[in-house]
C-alpha positions as CSV (number, residue, x, y, z in Angstrom):
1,X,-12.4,3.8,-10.7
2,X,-13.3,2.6,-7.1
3,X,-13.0,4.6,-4.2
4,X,-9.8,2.3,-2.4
5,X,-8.5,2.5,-5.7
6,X,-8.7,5.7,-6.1
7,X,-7.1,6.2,-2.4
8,X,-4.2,3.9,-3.3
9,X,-3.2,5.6,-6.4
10,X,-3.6,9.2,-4.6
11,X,-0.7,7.2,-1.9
12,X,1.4,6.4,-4.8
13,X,0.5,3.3,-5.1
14,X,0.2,2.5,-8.9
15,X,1.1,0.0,-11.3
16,X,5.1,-0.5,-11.4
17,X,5.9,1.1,-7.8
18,X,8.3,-0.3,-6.1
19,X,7.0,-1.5,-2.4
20,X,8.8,-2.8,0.4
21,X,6.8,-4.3,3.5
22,X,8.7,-3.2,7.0
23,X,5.8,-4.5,9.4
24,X,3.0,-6.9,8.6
25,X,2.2,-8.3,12.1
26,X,-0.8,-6.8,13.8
27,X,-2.6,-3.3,13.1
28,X,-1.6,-1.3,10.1
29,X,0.3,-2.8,7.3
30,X,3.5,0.0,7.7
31,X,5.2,0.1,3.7
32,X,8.6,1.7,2.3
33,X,7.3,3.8,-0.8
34,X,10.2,5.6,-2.7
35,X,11.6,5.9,0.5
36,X,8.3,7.1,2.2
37,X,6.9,4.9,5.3
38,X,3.0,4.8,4.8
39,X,0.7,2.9,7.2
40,X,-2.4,1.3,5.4
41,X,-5.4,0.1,7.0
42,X,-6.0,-4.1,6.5
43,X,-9.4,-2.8,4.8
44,X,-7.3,-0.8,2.1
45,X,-4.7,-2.7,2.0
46,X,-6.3,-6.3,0.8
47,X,-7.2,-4.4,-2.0
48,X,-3.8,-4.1,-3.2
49,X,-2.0,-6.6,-5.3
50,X,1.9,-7.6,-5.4
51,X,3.7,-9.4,-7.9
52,X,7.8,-9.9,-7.8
């Protein structure tokens, strides 16, 4: 397993988890995770994939 993924799924962030993006303009990428707000880096976060 790779180190961002690794970091991601230590956040939460796993397969089926339901994501909601609140800001996506400039800085951190700021997510809703089962009702927790978690800011991710644009480094970590272009590792992450969404499908609807």
């Amino acid at each position: 397993m790779l180190q961002s993924q690794k970091r991601l799924y230590e956040l939460g962030l796993h397969k089926n988890a339901c994501v909601r993006v609140i800001k996506n303009d400039f800085g951190p990428l700021i997510i809703n995770l089962s009702g927790n707000k978690l800011a991710l880096g644009r480094g970590l976060a272009c590792h992450v994939i969404v499908e609807r």
